[in-house]
C-alpha positions as CSV (number, residue, x, y, z in Angstrom):
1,X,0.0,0.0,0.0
2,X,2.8,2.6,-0.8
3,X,0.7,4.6,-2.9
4,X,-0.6,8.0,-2.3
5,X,-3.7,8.0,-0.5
6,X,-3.8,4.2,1.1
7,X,-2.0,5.3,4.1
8,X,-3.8,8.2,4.9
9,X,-7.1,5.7,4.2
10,X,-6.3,2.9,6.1
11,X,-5.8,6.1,9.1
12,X,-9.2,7.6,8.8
13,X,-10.9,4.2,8.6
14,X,-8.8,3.2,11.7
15,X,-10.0,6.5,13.4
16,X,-6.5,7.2,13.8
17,X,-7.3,10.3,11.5
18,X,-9.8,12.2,10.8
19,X,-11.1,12.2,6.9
20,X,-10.7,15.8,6.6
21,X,-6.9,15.6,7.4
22,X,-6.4,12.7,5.4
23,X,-8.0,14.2,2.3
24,X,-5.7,17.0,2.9
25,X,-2.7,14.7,3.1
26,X,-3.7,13.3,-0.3
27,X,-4.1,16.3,-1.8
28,X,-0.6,17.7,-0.7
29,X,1.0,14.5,-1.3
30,X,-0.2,14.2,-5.1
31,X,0.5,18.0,-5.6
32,X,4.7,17.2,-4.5
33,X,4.2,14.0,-6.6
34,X,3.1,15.5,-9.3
35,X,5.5,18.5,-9.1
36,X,8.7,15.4,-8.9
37,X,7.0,14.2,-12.3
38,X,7.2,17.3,-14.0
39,X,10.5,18.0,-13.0
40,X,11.4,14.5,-14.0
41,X,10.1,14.9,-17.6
42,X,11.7,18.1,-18.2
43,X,15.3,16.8,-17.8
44,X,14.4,14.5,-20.2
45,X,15.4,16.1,-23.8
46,X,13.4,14.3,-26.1
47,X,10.0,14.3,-24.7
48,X,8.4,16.9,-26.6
49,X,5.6,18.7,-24.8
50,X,1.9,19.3,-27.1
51,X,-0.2,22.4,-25.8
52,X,-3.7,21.1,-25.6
53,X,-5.3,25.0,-26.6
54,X,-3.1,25.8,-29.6
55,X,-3.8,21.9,-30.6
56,X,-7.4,21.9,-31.0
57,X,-8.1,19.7,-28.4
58,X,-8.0,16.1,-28.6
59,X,-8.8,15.8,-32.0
60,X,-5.9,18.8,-32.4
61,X,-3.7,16.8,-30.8
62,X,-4.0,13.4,-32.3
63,X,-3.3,15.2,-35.8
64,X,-0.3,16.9,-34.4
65,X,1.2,13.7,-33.1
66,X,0.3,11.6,-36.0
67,X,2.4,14.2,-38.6
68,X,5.1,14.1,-36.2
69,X,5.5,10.4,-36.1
70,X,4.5,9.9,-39.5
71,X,6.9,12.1,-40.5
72,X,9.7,10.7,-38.7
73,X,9.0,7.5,-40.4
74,X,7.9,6.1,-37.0
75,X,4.9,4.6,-38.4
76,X,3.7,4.1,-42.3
């Protein structure tokens, strides 16, 4: 159970913490997680990052990656 929130769970349904708190545990622990990741991925240099907005959306974005692979003959 060392994922985020099963701890702080396994607390509130123990009574050994009350819901409130534990919620606010989750919250603050999948904020820094998420923070870690996004650190993470930029250090990486060829992950290239796809604005959702100037994309069009899903259907924006799906394009956008498909020329992109396409055009590095990833795929056919």
């Amino acid at each position: 159970m060392p994922s985020i929130g099963y701890r702080q769970l396994a607390l509130a349904l123990q009574s050994r913490m009350t819901v409130e708190e534990a919620l606010r545990l989750m919250i603050r622990d999948t904020t820094r997680y998420a923070k870690r990741q996004v650190t993470w991925f930029q250090r990486e240099p060829e992950i290239r990052w796809l604005d959702m907005d100037e994309a069009g959306g899903v259907e924006g974005a799906a394009e956008a990656v498909h020329k992109v692979i396409t055009g590095e003959g990833l795929i056919e």
